[in-house]
Every structure is written in structure tokens, then in C-alpha cells.
MARKOL-619507 format. One record per residue (C-alpha): x, z, y; residue in three letters. Coordinates in steps of 0.2 Angstrom, whole numbers, plus 5000, padded with zeros to 4 digits. Example, Ala and Ser with C-alpha at 12.3 -4.5 7.8 and 13.67 -1.06 7.14 Angstrom:
<pts>
506250394978ALA 506850364995SER 
</pts>
This chain:
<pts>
500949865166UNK 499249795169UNK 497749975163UNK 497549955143UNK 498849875140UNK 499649975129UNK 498849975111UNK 499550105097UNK 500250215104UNK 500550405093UNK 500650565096UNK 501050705082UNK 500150865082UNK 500350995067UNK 498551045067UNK 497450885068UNK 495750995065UNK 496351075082UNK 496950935091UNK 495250835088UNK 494050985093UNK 495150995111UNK 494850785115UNK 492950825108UNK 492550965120UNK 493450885134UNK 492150735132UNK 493450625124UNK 492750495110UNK 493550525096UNK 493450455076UNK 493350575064UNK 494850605053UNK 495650475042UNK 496650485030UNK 497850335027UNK 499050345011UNK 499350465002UNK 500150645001UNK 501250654988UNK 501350834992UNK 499650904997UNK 500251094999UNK 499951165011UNK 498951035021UNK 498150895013UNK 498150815029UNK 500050805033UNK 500750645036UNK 499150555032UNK 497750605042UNK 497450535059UNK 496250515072UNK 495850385085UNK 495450365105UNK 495550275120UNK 496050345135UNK 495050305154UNK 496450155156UNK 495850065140UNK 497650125129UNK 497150145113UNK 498150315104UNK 498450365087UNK 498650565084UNK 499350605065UNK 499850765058UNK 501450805052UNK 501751005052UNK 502951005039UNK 504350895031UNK 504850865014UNK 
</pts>
């Protein structure tokens, strides 16, 4: 596959605060959280299942990271 060919790809972290401070400090440009949908169960994390943040890596590939740490 030809560098940035790849669009969308995901990875699932359980702390997304966490996960987006370690791309920052490694110089990564990064969005800002985003929520997309809605959490029918907010509790514990507001954030799980719905909040993401997006980069694209040296090659062009562009990744989604979401948080999920729980299932219900």
C-alpha cells in the first residue's frame, strides 16, 4: 500500500485523557476530544464509547482513538 493510504483507522484505549496527553508530549498533532453520540450511560465516564480524538501518523494514515472502558 502506497504511505497514507489508509484513512480511518481505530484504536480503543480506556482512558482517552491519557492516551491524548502521551501523542501531545510525543509531538503528535492531535484534536481535542470529541464527543460523537451519546452515552446513554454516563457513569462512570462520560466519555465511554463516545469521545474520540484524531491524528495522522508520519505516513499520512489518518487514526481514530475512542474510549471504551467499560461495557453495558
Amino acid at each position: 500500500m502506497a504511505p497514507g493510504s489508509l484513512q480511518g483507522l481505530q484504536l480503543v484505549v480506556s482512558d482517552l485523557h491519557a492516551a491524548r496527553a502521551q501523542l501531545v508530549e510525543r509531538g503528535v498533532e492531535v484534536s481535542e476530544i470529541r464527543v460523537l453520540g451519546e452515552n446513554r450511560n454516563p457513569e462512570p465516564d462520560p466519555l465511554d464509547n463516545v469521545g474520540f480524538v484524531f491524528f495522522d501518523d508520519p505516513d499520512g494514515n489518518s487514526w481514530a482513538v475512542q474510549q471504551i472502558s467499560t461495557r453495558g
